[in-house]
C-alpha positions in Angstrom: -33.5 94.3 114.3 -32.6 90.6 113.8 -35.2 90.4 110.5 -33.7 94.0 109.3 -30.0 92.0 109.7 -31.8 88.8 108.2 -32.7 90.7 105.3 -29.6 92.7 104.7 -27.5 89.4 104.6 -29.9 87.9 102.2 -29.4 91.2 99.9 -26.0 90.7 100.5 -26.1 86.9 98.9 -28.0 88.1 96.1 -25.6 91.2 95.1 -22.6 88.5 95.4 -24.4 86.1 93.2 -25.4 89.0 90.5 -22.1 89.9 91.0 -20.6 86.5 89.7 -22.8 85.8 87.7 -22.5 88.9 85.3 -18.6 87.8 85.4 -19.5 84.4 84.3 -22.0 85.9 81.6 -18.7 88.2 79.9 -16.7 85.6 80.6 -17.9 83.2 78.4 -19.0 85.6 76.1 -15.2 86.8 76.0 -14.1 83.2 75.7 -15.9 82.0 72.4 -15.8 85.8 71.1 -11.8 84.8 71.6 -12.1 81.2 70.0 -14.0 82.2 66.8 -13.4 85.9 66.1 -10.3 87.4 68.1 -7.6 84.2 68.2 -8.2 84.8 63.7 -7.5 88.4 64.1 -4.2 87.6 66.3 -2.8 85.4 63.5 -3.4 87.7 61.1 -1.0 90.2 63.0 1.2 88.3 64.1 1.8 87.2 60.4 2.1 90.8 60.0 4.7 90.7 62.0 6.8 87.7 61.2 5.7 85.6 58.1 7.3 83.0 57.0 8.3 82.7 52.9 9.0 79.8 52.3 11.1 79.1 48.8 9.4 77.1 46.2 10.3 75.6 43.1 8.1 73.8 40.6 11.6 71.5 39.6 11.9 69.7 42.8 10.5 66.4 42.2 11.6 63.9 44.7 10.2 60.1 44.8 6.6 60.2 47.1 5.1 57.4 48.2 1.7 57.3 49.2 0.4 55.6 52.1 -3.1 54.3 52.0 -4.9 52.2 55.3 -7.9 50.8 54.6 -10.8 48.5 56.2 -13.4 47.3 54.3 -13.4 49.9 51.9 -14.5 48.0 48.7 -17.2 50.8 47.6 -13.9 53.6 47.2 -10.7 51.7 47.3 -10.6 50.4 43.4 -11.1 54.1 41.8 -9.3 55.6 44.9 -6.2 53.2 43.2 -7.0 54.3 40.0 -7.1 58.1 40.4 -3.7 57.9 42.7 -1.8 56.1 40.0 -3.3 58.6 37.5 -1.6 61.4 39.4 0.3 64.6 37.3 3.7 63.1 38.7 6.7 61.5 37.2 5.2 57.8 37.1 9.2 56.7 38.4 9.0 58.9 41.1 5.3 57.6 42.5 4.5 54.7 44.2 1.6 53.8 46.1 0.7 51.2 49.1 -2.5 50.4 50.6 -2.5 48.1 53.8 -5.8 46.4 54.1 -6.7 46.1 58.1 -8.2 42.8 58.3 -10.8 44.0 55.8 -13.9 41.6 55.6 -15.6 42.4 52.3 -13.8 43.0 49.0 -11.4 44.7 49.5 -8.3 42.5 49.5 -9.8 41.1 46.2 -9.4 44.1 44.5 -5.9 44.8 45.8 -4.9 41.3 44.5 -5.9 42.5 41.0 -3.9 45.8 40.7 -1.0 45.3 38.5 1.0 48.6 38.2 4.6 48.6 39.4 4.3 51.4 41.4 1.7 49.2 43.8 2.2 47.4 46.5 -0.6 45.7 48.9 0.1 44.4 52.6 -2.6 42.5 54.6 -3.0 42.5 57.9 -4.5 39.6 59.6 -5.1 40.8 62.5 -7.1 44.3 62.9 -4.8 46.4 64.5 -6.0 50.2 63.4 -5.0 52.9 61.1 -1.7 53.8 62.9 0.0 50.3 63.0 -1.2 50.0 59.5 0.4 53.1 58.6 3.6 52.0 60.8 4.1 49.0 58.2 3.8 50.4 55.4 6.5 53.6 56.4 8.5 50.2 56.2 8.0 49.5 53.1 8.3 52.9 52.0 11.4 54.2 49.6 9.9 58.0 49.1 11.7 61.2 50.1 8.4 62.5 50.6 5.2 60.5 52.4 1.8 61.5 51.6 -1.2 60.3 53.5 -5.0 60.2 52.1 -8.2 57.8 53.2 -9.7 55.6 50.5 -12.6 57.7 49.8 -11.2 60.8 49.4 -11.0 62.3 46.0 -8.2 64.4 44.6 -7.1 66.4 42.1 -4.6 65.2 39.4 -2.5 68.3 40.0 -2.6 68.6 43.9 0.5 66.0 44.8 2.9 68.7 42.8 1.6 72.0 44.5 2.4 69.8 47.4 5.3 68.9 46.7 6.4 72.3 45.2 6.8 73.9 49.0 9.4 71.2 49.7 12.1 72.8 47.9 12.4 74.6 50.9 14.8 72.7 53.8 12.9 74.2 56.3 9.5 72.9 55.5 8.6 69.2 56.7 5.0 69.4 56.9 2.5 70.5 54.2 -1.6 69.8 54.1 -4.5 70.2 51.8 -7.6 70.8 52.5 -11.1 69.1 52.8 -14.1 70.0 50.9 -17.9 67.7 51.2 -19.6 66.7 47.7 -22.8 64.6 46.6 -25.0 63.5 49.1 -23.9 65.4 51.9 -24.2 69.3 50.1 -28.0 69.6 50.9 -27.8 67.9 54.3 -28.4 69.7 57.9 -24.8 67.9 58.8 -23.6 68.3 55.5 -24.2 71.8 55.7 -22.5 72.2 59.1 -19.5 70.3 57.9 -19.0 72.7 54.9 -19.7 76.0 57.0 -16.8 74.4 59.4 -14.2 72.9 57.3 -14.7 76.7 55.3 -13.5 78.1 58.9 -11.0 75.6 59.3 -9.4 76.4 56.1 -9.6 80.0 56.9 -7.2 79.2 60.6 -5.1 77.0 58.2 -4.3 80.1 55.8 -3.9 82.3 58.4 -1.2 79.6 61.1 0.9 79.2 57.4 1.7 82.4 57.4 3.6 82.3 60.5 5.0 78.7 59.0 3.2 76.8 61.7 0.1 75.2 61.0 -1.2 73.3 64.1 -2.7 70.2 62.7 -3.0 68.4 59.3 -5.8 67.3 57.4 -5.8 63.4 57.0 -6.8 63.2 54.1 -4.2 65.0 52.3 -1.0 66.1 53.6 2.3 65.2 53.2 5.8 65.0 55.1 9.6 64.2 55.0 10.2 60.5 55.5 13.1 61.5 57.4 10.7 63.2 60.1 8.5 60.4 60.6 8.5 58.8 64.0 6.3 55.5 64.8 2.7 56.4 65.5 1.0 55.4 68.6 -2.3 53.6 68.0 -4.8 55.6 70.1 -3.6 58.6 68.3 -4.7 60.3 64.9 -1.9 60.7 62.5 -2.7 64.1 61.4 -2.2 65.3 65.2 0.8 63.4 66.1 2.8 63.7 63.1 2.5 67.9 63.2 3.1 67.6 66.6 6.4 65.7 66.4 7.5 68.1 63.1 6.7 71.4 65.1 8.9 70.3 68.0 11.9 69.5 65.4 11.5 73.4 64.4 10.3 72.8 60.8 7.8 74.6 59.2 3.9 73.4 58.5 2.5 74.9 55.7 -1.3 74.6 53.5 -1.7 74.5 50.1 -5.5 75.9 49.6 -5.1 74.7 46.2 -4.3 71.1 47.2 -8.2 69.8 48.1 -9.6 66.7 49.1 -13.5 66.2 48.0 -15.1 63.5 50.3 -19.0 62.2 50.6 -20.1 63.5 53.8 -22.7 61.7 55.9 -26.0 63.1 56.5 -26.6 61.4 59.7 -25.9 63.1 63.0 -25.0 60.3 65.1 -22.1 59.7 62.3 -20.5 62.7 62.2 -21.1 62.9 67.1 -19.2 60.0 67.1 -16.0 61.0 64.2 -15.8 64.5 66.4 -16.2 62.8 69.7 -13.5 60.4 68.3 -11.4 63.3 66.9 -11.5 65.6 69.8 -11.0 62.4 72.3 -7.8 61.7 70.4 -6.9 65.3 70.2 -6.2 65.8 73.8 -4.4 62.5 74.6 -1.9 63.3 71.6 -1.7 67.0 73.4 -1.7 65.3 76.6 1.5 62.7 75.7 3.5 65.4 73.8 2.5 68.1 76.4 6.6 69.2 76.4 6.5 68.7 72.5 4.4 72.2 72.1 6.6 74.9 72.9 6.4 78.6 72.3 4.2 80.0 69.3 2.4 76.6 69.5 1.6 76.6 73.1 -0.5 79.6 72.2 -2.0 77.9 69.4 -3.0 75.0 70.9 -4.9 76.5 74.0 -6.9 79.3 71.5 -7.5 76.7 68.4 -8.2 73.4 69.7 -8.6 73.5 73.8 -10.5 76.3 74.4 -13.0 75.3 71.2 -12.9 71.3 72.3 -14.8 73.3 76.1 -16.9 75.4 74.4 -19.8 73.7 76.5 -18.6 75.4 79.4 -19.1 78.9 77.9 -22.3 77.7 76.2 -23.6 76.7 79.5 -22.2 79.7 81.8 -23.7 82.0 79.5 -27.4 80.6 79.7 -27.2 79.8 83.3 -26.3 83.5 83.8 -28.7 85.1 81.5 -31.1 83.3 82.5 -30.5 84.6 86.7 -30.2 88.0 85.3 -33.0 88.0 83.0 -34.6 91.7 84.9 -31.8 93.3 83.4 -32.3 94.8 79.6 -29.3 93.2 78.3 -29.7 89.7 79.7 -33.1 89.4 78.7 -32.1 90.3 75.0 -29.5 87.6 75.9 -31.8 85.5 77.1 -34.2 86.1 73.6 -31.3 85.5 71.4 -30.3 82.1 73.6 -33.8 80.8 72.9 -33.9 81.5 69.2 -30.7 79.9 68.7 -31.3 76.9 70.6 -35.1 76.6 68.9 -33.4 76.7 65.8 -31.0 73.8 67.3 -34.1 71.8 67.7 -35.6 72.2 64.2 -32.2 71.7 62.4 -32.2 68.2 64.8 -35.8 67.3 63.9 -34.2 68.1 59.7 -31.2 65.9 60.3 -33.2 63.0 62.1 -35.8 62.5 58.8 -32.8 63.2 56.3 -34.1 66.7 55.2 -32.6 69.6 53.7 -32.6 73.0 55.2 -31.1 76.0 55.0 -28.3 77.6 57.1 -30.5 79.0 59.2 -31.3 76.0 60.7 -28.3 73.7 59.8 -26.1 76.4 61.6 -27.1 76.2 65.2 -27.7 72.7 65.2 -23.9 71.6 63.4 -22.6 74.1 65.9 -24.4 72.8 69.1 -23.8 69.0 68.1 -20.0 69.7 67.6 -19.7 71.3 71.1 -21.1 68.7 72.7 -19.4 65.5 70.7 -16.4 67.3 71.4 -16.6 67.8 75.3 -17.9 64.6 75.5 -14.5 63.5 73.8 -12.5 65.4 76.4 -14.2 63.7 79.6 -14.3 60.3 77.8 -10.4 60.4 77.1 -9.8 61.5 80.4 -12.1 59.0 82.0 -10.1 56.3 80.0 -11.7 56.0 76.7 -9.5 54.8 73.6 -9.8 55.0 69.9 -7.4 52.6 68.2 -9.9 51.5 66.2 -12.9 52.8 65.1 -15.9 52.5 62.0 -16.0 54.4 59.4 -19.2 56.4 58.5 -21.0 54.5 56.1 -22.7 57.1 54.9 -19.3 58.6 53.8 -18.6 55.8 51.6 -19.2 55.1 47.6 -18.3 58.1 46.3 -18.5 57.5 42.6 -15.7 58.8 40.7 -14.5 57.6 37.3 -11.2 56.1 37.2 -8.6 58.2 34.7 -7.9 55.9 31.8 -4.0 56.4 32.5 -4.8 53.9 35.5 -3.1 51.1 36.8 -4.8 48.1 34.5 -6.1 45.3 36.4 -4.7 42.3 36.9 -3.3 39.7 39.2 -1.0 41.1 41.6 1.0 40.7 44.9 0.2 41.3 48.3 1.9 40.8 52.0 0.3 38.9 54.4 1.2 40.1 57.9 0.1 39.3 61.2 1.8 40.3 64.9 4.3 38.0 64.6 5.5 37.5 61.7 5.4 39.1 57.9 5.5 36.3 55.0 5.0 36.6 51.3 1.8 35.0 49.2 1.7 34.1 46.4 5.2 35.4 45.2 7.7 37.7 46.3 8.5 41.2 45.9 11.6 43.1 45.4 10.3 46.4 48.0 12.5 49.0 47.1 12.0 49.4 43.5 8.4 48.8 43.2 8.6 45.7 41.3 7.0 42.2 41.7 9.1 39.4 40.9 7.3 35.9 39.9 
């Protein structure tokens, strides 16, 4: 009687376990079906519903300047310069500043040598990141509009005014390109995985401007109202705390698909782990800090775009865990089939990416997808455990993208920089006159 009771109990244990099991199977199944496939088909009804039209006109032209931080970026930063200056713009209403962040190489030479009006060049002595560097030069600033960009991104002539163009519209304070990879990175296993994901990203973008609220920028090209910037913390990203900070003032974020960014992406995995580690780390601290910043529509947003992708291990993991238990069952075992396909392809597209071999979505697919997943729970934990990004490296690989320099450039010459340290800002060399753009011997 005791062994029939023994038994029994142990049947018991097992149905519970199947039991939870299966739930954790759907679950997770539900939760990335949600992520990738049903949060895009809400946003598409709900702009349905209530779209946002924003009015646009092709004769607002206000003054823009561009703000530029750069560390050692001497491969990119001299056409970057050129190609800004070069811009289809009203030459009085552009100007351009580039803080070098205690660069080491050549950089600060050739910001000494740029001689266009419209330029100006601070140094900082110390390295203090992208953010403070940005925070000076918002000082120095005398735009309406800011736009932000990195020093190796390359953009079109034409993209500043389709920017620009939705800014006719009061109720718009945030607008943002798009990023798109070229050269060395298009035949890549993470080059391929970065296109296949920024392609989705831009398809979310599309969708969130409909509704006039696009959740998060790209960095390196998007634009706001001077008049809605705030000082950035260091151990955030600016294209997550800006948006943030915008959204809560009850403007409108828009994208401009036509407004693209082409940068080199690397082809080495542990470069592009450690900029989504970084990215997603820095994600959820901004979140975190301006928690009572995200209200209504964006609440939503945040939780379906960013926090429920940046644990997609979790769903990864209860899925093959469960699968795996209930492998007797038809469905699981196809489950479990699939699972093993997908994660042998994983390897493969590693074993391509580690000898800096091409291979075909097949492959590049599963592995990109995997790698993201975990960089960015790995992000999550490490910024709650304490880890910080105020600084950081950028991939080398991404760097010395070759593009040739318009001829309407600035000319080169010797110019005028800002030296500036945590104390104190000085002049060398000469002074400048900072509102209008001009250097004064």
């Amino acid at each position: 009687m005791r062994a029939k009771d023994s038994d029994d109990f142990i049947r018991e244990i097992a149905s519970q376990m199947n039991l939870l099991l299966i739930i954790l199977f759907w679950l997770g199944a539900c939760w990335l079906g949600y992520v990738y496939v049903g949060y895009p088909v809400l946003l598409w009804l709900v702009g349905i519903l209530r779209p946002f039209h924003p009015t646009m006109s092709q004769d607002y032209l206000p003054k823009v300047s561009v703000l530029l931080s750069a560390r050692n970026e001497q491969k990119d930063i001299e056409w970057k310069i050129a190609e800004t200056l070069a811009w289809d713009y009203p030459p009085e209403k552009l100007e351009l500043l580039v803080a070098s962040d205690a660069s080491e190489d050549g950089t600060d030479q050739i910001l000494r040598n740029v001689s266009d009006p419209r330029f100006q060049y601070l140094r900082l002595e110390q390295r203090r990141g992208k953010n403070e560097a940005l925070n000076s030069l918002n000082e120095l600033a005398a735009g309406e509009l800011l736009f932000f960009t990195d020093a190796n991104s390359h953009i079109e002539s034409g993209c500043l005014r389709n920017i620009v163009d939705h800014f006719a519209d009061p109720r718009v304070g945030c607008v943002t390109g798009s990023e798109r990879t070229i050269q060395e990175g298009e035949g890549s296993v993470v080059g391929t995985g970065t296109r296949a994901f920024l392609g989705y990203e831009s398809l979310i973008n599309t969708l969130e401007s409909r509704l006039g609220s696009v959740l998060t920028c790209d960095g390196s090209i998007f634009c706001i109202r001077r008049s809605l910037y705030s000082r950035l913390q260091p151990e955030l990203a600016n294209d997550f705390e800006l948006p943030i900070r915008i959204g809560a003032e009850g403007r409108a974020i828009l994208f401009e698909p036509l407004s693209v960014s082409f940068e080199r992406a690397t082809s080495a995995p542990q470069e592009e782990f450690r900029r989504k580690r970084r990215i997603c780390g820095q994600g959820v601290l901004g979140y975190w800090r301006f928690r009572d910043d995200i209200r209504g529509l964006r609440v939503w947003q945040f939780f379906s775009r960013k926090l429920l992708r940046w644990l997609g291990l979790i769903p990864l993991t209860m899925i093959l865990m469960a699968s795996v238990w209930l492998v007797t069952a038809p469905i699981y075992a196809i489950a479990v089939a699939l699972q093993l396909v997908f994660y042998s392809l994983a390897l493969v597209g590693w074993w391509f990416s580690a000898r800096r071999k091409h291979g075909s979505r097949l492959i590049t697919f599963p592995f990109y997808f995997l790698m993201v997943n975990v960089a960015a729970f790995s992000g999550v934990v490490g910024s709650i455990l304490g880890k910080r990004f105020s600084v950081w490296e950028s991939p080398t690989q991404s760097r010395g993208t070759k593009v040739e320099p318009s001829p309407a450039a600035a000319t080169l010459s010797q110019s005028t920089c800002i030296v500036e340290d945590r104390t104190q800002t000085k002049s060398a060399d000469c002074s400048m006159e900072m509102h209008s753009g001009k250097y004064q011997p």
